[in-house]
VOPAGU-2260 file (C-alpha; in pm, 1 decimal, decimal comma):
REM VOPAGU-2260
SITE   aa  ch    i         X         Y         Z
SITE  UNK   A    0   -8576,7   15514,0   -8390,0
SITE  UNK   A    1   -8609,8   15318,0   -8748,4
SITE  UNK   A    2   -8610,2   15550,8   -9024,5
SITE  UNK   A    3   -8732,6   15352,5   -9337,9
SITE  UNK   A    4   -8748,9   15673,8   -9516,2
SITE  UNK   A    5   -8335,1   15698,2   -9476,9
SITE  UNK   A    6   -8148,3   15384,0   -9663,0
SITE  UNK   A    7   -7718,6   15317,0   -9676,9
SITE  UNK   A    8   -7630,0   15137,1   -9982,5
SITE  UNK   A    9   -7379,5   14950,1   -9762,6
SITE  UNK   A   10   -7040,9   14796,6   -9807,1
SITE  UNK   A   11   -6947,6   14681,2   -9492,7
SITE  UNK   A   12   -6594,9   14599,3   -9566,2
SITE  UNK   A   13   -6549,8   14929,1   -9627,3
SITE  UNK   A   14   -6405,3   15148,7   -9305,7
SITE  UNK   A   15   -6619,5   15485,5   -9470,2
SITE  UNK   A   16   -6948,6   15288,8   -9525,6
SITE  UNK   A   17   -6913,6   15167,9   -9168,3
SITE  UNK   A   18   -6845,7   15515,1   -8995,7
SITE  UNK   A   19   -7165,3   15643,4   -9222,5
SITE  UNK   A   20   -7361,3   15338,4   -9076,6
SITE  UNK   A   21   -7227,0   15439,7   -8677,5
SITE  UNK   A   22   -7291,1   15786,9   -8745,4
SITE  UNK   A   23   -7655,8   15737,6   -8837,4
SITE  UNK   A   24   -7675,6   15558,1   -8571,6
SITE  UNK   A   25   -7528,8   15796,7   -8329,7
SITE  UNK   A   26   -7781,7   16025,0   -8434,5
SITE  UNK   A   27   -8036,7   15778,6   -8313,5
SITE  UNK   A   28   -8159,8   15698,2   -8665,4
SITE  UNK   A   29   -8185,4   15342,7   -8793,6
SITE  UNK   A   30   -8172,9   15326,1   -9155,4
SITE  UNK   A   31   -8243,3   15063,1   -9431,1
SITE  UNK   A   32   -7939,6   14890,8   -9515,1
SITE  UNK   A   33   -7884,1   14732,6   -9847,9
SITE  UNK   A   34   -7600,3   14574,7   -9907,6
SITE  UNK   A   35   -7557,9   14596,9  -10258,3
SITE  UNK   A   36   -7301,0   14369,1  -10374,0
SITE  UNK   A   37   -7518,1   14079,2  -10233,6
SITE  UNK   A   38   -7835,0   14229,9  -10363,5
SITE  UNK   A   39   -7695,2   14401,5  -10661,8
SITE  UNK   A   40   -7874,6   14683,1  -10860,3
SITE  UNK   A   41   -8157,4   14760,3  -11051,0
SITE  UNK   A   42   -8123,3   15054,2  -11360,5
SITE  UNK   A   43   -8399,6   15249,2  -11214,8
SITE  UNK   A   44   -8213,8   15238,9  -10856,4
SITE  UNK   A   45   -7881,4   15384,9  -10993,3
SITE  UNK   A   46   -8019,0   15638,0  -11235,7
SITE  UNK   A   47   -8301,3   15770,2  -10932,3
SITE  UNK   A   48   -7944,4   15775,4  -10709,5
SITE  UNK   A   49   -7732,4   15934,4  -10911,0
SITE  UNK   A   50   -8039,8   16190,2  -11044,1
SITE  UNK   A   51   -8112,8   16247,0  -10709,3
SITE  UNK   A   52   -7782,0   16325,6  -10556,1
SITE  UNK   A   53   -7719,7   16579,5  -10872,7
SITE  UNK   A   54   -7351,4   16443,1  -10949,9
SITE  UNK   A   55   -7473,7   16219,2  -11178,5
SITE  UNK   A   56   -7394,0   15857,5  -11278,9
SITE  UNK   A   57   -6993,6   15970,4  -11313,9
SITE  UNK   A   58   -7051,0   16071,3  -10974,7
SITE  UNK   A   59   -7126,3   15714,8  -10842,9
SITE  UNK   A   60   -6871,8   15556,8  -11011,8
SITE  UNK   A   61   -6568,4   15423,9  -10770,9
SITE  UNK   A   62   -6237,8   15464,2  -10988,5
SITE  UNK   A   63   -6006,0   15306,5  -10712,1
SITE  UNK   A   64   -5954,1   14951,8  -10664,1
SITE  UNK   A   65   -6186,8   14847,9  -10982,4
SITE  UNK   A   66   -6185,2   14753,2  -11333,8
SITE  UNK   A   67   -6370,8   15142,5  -11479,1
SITE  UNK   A   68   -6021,3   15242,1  -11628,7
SITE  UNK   A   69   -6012,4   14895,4  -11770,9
SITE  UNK   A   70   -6387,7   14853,7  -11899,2
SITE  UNK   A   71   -6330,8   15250,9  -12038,4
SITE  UNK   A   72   -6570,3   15375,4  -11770,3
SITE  UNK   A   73   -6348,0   15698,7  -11713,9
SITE  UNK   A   74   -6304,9   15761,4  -12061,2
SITE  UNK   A   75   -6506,6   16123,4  -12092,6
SITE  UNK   A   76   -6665,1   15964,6  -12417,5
SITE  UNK   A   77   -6812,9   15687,5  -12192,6
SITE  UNK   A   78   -7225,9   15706,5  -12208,4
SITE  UNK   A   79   -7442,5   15675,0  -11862,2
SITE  UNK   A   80   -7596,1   15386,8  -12022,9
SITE  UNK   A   81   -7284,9   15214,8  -12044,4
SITE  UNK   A   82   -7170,7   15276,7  -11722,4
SITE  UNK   A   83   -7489,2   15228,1  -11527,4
SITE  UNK   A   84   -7487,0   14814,6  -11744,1
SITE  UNK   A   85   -7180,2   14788,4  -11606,2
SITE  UNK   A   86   -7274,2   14863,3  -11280,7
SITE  UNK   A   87   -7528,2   14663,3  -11249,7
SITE  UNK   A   88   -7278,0   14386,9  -11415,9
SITE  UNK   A   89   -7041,2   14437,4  -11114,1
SITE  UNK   A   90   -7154,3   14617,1  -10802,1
SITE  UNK   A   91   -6824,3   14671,7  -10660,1
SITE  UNK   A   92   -6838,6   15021,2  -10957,1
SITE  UNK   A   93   -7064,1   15157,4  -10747,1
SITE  UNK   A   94   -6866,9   15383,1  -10507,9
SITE  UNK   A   95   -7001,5   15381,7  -10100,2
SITE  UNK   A   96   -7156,4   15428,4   -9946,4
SITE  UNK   A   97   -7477,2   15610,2  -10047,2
SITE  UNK   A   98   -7777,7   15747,3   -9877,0
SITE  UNK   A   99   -8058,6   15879,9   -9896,9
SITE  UNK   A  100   -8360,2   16003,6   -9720,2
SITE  UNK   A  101   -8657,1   16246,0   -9847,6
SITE  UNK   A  102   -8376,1   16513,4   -9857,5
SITE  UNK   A  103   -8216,9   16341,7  -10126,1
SITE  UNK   A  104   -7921,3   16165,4  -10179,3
SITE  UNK   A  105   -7530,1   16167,9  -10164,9
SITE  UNK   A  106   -7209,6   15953,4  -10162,1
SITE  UNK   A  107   -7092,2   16015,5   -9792,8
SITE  UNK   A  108   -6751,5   16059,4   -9848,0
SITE  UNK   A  109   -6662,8   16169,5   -9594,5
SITE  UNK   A  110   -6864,0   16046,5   -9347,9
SITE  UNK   A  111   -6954,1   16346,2   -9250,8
SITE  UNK   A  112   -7171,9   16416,3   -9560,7
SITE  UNK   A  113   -7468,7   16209,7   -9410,8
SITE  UNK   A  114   -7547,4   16518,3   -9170,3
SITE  UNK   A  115   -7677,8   16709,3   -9508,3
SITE  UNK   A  116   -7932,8   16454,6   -9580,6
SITE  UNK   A  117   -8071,6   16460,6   -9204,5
């Protein structure tokens, strides 16, 4: 069944954002997908995400395999405003994959974390 009201911020080169997407699926829901480093993001999207998941913009940020060390992103002293432009600048920051539904929404890592938002 298509579930507009549940959307993955997809990457699907990555193996978690693909078990997320089969798990949905498993569970007989088709979500929204947006993949977001070909559609990129708005400020309103990330700060509703990260507001909405309650970890914050921090808690979107993907560390591994990106330039956030480089750009000062981890530094504690780093502002949300900086780190949400520089999202947006480079999607790859954003870490996957996200969901959410009317429950809210989460970085499902693991996987697994998608059950909470069903």
């Amino acid at each position: 069944m298509s579930r507009p009201d549940v959307v993955i911020y997809h990457n699907p080169a990555c193996g978690t954002s693909r078990n997320t997407l089969a798990l949905l699926r498993e569970k007989g829901v088709e979500p929204t997908v947006v993949e977001y480093l070909k559609t990129g993001w708005t400020r309103e999207q990330l700060q509703d995400l990260a507001d909405r998941s309650g970890g914050g913009v921090r808690g979107l940020l993907r560390e591994r395999g990106t330039r956030a060390a480089e750009l000062g992103l981890t530094d504690p002293a780093a502002s949300n405003e900086a780190i949400i432009a520089a999202m947006i600048l480079d999607p790859i920051l954003v870490n996957r994959p996200i969901v959410a539904t009317a429950k809210g929404a989460a970085l499902c890592r693991p996987a697994e974390q998608v059950l909470t938002l069903l």
